[in-house]
Structures are given as structure tokens and as C-alpha cells.
ZANULUM-760988 format. One record per atom (N, C-alpha, C): residue number from 1; residue in three letters; atom name; x, y, z. Coordinates in Angstrom, 3 decimals, padded with zeros to 6 digits. Layout:
N
  pos  code  site        xx        yy        zz
  NUM   ALA    CA         X         Y         Z
...
END
This chain:
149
  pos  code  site        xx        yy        zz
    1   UNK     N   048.488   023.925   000.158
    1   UNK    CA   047.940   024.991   000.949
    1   UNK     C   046.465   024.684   001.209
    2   UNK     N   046.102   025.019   002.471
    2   UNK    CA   044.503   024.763   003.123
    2   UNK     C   043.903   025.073   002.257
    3   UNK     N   042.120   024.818   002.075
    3   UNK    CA   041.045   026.002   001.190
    3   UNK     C   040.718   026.853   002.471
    4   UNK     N   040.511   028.022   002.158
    4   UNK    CA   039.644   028.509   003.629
    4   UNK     C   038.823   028.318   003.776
    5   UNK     N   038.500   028.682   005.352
    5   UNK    CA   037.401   028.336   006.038
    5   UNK     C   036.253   028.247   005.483
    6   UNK     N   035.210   027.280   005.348
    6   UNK    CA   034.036   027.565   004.619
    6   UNK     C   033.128   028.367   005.695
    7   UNK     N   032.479   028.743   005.145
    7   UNK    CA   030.927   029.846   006.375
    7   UNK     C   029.691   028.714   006.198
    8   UNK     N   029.855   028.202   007.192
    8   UNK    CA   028.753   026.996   007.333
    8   UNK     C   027.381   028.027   007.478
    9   UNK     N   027.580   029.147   008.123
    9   UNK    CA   026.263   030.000   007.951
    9   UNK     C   025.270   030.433   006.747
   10   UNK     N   026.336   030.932   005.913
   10   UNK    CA   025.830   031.129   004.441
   10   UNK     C   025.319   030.296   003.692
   11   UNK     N   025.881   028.950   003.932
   11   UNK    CA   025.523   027.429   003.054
   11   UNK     C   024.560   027.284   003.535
   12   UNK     N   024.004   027.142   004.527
   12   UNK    CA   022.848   026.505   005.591
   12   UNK     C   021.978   027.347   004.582
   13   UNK     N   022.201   028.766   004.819
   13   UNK    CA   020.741   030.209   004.833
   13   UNK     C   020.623   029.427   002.920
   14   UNK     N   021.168   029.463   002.271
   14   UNK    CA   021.300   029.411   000.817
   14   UNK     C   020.340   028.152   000.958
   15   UNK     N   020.599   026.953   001.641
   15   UNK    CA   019.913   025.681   001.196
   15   UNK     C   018.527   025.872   001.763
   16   UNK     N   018.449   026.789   003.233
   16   UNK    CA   017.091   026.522   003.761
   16   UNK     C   016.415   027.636   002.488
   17   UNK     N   016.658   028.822   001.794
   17   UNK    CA   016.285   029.660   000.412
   17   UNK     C   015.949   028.449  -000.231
   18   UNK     N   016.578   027.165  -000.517
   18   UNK    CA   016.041   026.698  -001.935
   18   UNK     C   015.023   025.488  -001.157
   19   UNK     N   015.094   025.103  -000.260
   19   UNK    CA   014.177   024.251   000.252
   19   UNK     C   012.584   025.236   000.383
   20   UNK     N   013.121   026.596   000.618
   20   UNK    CA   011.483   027.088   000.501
   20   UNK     C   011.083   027.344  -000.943
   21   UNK     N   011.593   027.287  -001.501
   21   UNK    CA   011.215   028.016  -002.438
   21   UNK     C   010.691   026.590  -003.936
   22   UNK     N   010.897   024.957  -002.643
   22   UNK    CA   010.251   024.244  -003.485
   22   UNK     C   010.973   022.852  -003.800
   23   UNK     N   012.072   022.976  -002.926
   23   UNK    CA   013.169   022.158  -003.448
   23   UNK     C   013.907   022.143  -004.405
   24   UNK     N   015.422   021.316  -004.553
   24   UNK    CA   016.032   021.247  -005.918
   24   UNK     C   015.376   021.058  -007.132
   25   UNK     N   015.976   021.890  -008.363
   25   UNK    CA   015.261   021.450  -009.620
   25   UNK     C   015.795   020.019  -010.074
   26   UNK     N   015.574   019.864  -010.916
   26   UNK    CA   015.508   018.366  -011.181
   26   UNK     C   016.935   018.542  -011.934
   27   UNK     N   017.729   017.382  -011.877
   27   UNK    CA   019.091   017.229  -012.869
   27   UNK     C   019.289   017.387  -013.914
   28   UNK     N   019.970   018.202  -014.932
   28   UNK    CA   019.796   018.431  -016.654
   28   UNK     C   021.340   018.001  -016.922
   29   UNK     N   021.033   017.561  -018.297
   29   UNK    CA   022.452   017.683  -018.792
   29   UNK     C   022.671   018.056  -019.658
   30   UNK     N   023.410   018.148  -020.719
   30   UNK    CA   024.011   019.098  -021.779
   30   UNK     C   022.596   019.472  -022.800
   31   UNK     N   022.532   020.685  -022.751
   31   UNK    CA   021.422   021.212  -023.631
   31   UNK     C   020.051   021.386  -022.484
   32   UNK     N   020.118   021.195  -021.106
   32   UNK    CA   019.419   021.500  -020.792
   32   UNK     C   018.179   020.235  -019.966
   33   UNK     N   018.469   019.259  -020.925
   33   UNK    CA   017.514   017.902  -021.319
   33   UNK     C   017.291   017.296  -019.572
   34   UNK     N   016.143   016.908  -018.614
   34   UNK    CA   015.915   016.276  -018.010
   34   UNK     C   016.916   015.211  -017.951
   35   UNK     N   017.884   015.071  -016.472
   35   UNK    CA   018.098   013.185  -016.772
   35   UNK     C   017.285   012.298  -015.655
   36   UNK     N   017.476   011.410  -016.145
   36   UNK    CA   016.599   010.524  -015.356
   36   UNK     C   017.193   009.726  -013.945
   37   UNK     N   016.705   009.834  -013.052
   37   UNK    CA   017.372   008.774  -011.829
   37   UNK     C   017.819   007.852  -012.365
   38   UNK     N   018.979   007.359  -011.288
   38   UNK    CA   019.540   006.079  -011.888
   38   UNK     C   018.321   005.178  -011.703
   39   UNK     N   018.758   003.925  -011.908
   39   UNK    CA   017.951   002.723  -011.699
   39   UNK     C   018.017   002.245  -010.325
   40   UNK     N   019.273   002.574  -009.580
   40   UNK    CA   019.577   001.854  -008.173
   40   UNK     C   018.332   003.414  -007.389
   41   UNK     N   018.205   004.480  -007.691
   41   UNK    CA   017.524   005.328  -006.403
   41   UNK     C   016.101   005.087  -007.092
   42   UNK     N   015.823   004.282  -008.290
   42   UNK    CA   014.772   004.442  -008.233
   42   UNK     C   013.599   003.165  -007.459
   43   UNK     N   012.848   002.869  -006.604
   43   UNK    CA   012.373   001.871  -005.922
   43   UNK     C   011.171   001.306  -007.013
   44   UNK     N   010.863   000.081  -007.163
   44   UNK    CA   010.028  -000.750  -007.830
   44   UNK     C   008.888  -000.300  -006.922
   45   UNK     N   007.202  -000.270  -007.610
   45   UNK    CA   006.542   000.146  -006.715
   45   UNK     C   005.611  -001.369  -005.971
   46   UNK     N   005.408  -001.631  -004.751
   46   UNK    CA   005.017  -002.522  -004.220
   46   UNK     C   003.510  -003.268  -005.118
   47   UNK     N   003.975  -004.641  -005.034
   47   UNK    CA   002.679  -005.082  -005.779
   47   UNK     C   001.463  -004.911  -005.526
   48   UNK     N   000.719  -004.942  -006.249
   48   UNK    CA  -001.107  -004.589  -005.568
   48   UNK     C  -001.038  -005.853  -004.874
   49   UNK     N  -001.865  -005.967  -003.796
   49   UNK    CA  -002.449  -006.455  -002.522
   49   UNK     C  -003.749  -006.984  -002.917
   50   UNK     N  -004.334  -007.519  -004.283
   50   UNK    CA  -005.384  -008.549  -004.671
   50   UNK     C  -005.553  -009.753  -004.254
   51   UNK     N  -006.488  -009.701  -004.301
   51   UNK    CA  -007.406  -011.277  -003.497
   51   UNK     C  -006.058  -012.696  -003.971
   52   UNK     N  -005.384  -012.499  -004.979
   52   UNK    CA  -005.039  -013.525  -005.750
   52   UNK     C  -003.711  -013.469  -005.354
   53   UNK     N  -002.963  -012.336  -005.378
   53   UNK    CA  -001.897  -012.692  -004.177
   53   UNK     C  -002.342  -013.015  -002.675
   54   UNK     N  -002.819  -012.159  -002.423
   54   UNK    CA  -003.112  -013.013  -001.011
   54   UNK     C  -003.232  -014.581  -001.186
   55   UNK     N  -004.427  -014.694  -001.843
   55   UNK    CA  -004.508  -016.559  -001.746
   55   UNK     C  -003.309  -017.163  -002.027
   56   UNK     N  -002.489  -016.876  -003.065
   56   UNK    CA  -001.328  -017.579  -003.582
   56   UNK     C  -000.260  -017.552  -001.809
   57   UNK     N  -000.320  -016.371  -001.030
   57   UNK    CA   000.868  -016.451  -000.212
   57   UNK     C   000.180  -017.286   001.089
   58   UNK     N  -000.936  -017.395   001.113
   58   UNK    CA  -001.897  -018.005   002.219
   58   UNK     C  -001.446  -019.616   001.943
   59   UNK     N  -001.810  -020.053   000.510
   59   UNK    CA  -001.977  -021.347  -000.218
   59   UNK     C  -000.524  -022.025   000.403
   60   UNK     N   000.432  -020.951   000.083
   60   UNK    CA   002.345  -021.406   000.251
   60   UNK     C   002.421  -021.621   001.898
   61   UNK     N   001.817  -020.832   002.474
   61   UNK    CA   002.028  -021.310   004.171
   61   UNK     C   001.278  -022.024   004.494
   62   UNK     N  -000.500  -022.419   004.084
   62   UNK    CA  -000.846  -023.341   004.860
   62   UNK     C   000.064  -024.856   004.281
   63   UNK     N   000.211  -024.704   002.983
   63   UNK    CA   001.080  -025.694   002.648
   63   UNK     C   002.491  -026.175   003.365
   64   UNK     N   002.690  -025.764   003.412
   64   UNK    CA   004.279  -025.807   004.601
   64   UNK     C   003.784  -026.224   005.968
   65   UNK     N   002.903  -025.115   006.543
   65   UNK    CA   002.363  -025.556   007.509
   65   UNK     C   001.840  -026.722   008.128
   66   UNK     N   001.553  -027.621   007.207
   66   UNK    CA   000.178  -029.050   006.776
   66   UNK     C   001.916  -030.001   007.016
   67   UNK     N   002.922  -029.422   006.216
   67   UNK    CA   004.010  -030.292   005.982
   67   UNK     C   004.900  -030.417   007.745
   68   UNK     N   004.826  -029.206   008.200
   68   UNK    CA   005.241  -028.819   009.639
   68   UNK     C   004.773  -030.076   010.368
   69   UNK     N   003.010  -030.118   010.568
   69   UNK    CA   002.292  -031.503   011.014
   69   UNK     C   002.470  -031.856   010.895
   70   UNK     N   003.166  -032.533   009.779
   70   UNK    CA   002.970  -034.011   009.434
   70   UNK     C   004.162  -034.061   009.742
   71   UNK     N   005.679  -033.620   010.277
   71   UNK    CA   006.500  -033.725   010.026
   71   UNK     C   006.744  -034.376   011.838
   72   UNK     N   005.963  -033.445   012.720
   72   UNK    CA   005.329  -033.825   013.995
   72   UNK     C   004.804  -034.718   014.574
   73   UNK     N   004.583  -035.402   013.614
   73   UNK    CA   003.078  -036.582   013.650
   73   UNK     C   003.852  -037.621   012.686
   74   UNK     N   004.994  -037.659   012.477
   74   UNK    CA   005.952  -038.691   011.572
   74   UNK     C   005.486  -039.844   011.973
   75   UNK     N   004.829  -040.644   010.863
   75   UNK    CA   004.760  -042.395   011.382
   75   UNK     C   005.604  -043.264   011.412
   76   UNK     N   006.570  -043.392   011.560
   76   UNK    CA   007.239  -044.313   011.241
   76   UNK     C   009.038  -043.760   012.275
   77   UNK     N   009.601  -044.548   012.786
   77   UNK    CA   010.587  -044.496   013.599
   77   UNK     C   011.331  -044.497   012.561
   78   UNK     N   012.211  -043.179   013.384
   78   UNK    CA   013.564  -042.658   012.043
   78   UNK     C   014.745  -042.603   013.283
   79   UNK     N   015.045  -043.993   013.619
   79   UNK    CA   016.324  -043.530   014.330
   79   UNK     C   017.522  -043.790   013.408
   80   UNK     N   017.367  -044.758   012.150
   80   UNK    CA   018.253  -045.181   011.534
   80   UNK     C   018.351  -045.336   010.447
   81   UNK     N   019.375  -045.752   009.061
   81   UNK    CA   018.993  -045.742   007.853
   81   UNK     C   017.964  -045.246   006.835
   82   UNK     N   017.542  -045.286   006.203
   82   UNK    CA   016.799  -044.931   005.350
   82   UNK     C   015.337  -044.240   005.453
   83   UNK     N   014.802  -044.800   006.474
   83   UNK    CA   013.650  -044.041   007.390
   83   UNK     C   014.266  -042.175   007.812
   84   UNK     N   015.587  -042.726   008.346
   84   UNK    CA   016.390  -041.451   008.859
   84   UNK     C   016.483  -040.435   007.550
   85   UNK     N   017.037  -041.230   006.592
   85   UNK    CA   017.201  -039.989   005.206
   85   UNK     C   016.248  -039.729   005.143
   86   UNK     N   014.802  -040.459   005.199
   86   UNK    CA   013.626  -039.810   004.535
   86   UNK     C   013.340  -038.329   005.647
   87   UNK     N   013.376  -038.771   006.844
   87   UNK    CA   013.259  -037.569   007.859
   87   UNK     C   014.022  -036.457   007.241
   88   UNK     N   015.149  -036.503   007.294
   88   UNK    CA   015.734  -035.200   007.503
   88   UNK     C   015.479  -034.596   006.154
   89   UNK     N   015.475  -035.524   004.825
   89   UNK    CA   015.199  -035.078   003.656
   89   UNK     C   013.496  -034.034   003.609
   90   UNK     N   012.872  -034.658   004.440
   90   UNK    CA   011.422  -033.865   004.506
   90   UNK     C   011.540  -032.932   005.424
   91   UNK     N   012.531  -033.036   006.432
   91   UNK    CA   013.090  -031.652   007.152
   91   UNK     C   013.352  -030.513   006.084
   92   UNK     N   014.654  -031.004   005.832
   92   UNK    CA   015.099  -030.405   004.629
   92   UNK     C   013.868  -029.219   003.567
   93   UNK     N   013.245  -029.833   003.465
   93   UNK    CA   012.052  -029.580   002.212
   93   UNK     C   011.465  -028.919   002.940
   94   UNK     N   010.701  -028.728   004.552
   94   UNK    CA   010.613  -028.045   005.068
   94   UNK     C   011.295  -026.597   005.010
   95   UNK     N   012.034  -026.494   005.859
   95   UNK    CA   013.279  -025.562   005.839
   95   UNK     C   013.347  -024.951   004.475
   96   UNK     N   013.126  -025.615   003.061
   96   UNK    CA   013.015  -024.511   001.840
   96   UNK     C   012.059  -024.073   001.198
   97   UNK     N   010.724  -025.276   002.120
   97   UNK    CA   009.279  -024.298   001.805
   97   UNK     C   009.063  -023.329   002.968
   98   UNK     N   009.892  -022.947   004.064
   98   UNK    CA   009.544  -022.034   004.953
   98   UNK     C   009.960  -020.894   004.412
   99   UNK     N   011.611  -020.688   003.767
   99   UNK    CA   011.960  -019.675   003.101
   99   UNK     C   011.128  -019.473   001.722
  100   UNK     N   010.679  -020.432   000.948
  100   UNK    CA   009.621  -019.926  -000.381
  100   UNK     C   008.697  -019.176   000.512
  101   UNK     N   008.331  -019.476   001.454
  101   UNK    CA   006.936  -018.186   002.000
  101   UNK     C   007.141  -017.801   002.556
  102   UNK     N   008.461  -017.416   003.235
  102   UNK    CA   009.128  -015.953   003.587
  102   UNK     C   009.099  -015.040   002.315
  103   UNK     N   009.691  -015.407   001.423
  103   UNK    CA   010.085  -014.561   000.091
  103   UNK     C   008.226  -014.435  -000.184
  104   UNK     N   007.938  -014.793  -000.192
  104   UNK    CA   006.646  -014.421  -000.805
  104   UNK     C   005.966  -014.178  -000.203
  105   UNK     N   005.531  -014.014   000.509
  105   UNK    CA   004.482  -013.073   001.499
  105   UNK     C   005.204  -011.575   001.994
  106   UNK     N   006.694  -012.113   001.834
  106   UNK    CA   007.658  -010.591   002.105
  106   UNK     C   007.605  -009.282   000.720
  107   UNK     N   007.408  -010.077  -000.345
  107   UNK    CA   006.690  -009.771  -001.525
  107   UNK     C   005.682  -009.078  -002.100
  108   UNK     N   004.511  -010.217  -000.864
  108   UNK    CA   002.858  -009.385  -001.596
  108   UNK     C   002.913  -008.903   000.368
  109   UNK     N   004.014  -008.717   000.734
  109   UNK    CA   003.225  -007.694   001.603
  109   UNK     C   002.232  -008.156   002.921
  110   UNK     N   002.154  -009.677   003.251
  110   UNK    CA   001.074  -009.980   003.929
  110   UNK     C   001.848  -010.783   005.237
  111   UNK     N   001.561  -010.570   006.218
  111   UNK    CA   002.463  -010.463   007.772
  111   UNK     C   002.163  -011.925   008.231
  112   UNK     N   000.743  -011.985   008.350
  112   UNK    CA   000.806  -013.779   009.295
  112   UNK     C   001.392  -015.013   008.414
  113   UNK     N   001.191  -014.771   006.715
  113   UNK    CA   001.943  -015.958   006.500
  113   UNK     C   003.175  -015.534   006.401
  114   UNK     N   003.791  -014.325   006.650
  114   UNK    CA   005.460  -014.689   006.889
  114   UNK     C   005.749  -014.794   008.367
  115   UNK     N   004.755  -015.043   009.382
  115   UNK    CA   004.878  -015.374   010.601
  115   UNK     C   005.080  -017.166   010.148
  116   UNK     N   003.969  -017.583   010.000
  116   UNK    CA   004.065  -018.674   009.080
  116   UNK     C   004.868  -019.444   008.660
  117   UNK     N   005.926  -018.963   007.760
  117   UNK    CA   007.001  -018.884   007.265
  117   UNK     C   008.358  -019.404   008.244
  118   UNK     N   008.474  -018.110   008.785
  118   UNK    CA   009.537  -018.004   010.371
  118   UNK     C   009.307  -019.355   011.322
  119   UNK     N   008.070  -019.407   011.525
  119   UNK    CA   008.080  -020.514   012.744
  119   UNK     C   008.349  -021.782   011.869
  120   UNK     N   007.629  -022.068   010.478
  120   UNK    CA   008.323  -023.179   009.866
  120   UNK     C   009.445  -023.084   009.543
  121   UNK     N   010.092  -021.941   009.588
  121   UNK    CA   011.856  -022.446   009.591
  121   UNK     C   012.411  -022.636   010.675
  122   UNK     N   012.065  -021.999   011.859
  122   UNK    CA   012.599  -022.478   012.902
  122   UNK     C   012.147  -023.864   013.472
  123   UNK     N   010.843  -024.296   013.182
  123   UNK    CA   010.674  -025.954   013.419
  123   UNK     C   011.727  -026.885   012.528
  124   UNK     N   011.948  -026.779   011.191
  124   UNK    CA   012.577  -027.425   010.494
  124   UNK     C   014.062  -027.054   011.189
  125   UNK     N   014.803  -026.223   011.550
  125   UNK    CA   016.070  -026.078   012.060
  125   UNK     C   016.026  -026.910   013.603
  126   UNK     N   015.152  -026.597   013.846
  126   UNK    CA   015.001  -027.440   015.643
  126   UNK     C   015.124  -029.008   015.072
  127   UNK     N   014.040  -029.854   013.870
  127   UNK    CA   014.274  -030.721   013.751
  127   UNK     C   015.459  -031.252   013.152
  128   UNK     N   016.058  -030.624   012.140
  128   UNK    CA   017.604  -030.978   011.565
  128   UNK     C   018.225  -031.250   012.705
  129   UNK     N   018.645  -030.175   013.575
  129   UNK    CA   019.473  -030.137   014.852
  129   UNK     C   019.141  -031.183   015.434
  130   UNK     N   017.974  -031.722   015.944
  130   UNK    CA   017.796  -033.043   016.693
  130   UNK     C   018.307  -034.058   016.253
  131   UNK     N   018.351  -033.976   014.888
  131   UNK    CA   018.304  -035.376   014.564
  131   UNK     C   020.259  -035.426   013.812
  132   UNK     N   020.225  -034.566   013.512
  132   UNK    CA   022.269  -034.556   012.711
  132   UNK     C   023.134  -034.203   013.754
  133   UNK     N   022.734  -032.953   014.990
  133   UNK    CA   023.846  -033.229   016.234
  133   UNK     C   024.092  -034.620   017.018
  134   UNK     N   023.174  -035.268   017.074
  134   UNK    CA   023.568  -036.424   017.695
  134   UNK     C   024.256  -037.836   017.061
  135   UNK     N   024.590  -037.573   015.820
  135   UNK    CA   025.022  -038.276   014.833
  135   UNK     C   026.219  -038.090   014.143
  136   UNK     N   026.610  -036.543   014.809
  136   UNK    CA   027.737  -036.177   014.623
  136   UNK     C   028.757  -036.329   015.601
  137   UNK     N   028.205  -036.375   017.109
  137   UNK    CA   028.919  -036.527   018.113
  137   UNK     C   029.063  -035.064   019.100
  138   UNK     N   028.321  -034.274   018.315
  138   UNK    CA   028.330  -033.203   019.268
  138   UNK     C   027.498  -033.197   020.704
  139   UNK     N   026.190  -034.200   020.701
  139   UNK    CA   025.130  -034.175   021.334
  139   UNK     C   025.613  -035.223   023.099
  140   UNK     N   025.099  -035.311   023.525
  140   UNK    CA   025.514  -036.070   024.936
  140   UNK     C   025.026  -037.274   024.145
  141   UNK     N   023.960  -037.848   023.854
  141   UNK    CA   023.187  -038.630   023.305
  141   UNK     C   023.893  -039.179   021.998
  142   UNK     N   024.430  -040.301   021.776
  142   UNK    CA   025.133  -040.382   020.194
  142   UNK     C   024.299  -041.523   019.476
  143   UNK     N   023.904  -041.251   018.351
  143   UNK    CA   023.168  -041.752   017.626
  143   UNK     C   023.720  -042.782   016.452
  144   UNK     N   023.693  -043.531   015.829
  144   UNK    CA   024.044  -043.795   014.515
  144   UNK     C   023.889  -043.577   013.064
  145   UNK     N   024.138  -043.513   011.712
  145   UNK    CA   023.362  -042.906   010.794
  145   UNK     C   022.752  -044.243   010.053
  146   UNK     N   023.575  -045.102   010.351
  146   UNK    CA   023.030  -046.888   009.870
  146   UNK     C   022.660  -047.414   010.652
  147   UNK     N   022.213  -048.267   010.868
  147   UNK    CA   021.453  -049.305   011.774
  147   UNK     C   022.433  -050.581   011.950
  148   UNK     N   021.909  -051.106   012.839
  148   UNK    CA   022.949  -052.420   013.074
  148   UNK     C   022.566  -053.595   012.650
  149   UNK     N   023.038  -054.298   012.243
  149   UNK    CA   022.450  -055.354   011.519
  149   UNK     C   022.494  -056.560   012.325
END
């Protein structure tokens, strides 16, 4: 059998009564006793914003950043063998110092080095892609991963 109809009117007037009057009291349980929020509603409070995080999340992107250059400015021709591993391997390393200073500047809170961050992961993904689609056979361009002897 149905419950009846509830009176959405009465519920409303009752909650907007306890919202004036200060909000809900706090949760008790047997005997009365305060309980405490869980752990999941309760939020960690954001780290202080000191000179020393900052430098530490500055230090992690210009670092990556310096690695971005140089990664740009590669000396040495990597179309093949071992030159090639070293590329993509410093791609690579790229791509997981871009995410270390995502996480950490997402952390202490500070915006241009997780700009920072973003564009060095998307350089390191642009360079992977250049250099492993065409070696796979996806690319118009087909590359080798050994050299010819």
C-alpha cells in the first residue's frame, strides 16, 4: 500500500524555521556525545602559500622547462638506433617532469608554473607522436627504429 501524500508545504516552512533560526545542530549519538564528520566530508586545509613553496614549484618548471629547450635544440640526429632511444627516452622524462609540476604547483596553489607544466606535456606528447607514429606505420612518412647498416 502507497505512504500518503507528503505536504511538500509543511517540510519546506519547517526547514526554512530551522535554517533561520541558525542551521542544523550538529550530529550526536548515544548519550548525547558530539560525532565527528567523516573523514571523506572533511577537506584537508590548502597549504600555506610561502616563499619556499613557491620556489620549490617555480624550481620544478623552470627545470622541465630548460629540459623542453634542450629537447628543441637536440644536437645530434635521432632518426635511428640508439640516438633515437636516447630521444624519445628524454621525451619520455619530459612528459613525467611535466606531470611532477602539474601535481605540484596544483598543490601549492600557484597557476603559471602549472601553465608550465601543461605546455611541457603537451610538447613532450607532440614530440613522442613525431617521432613513434612514423615508426609504427601510421604516419604517411615511414621511418625505421634501426638504422641500416
Amino acid at each position: 500500500m502507497p505512504d500518503a501524500p507528503r505536504d511538500w508545504d509543511k517540510e519546506l516552512a519547517a526547514i526554512d524555521k530551522v535554517i533561520e533560526k541558525g542551521g542544523f545542530p550538529a550530529p550526536t549519538g548515544a548519550g548525547g556525545v558530539p560525532v565527528p564528520a567523516p573523514a571523506a566530508a572533511r577537506q584537508p586545509a590548502p597549504p600555506a602559500g610561502g616563499a619556499r613553496e613557491r620556489f620549490g614549484a617555480w624550481g620544478r618548471a623552470l627545470l622541465v622547462a630548460a629540459l623542453g629547450v634542450a629537447l628543441w635544440r637536440w644536437p645530434w640526429r635521432h632518426t635511428c638506433g640508439t640516438a633515437e632511444y636516447a630521444f624519445i627516452g628524454a621525451a619520455l622524462l619530459l612528459a613525467i617532469g611535466g606531470g611532477w609540476v602539474l601535481l605540484v604547483s596544483w598543490r601549492r596553489r600557484t597557476g603559471l608554473p602549472h601553465l608550465l607544466g601543461l605546455l611541457a606535456l603537451a610538447w613532450a606528447a607532440w614530440l613522442l607522436t613525431a617521432e613513434i607514429l612514423p615508426r609504427t606505420g601510421y604516419a604517411k612518412d615511414v621511418k625505421t627504429w634501426t638504422c641500416p647498416n
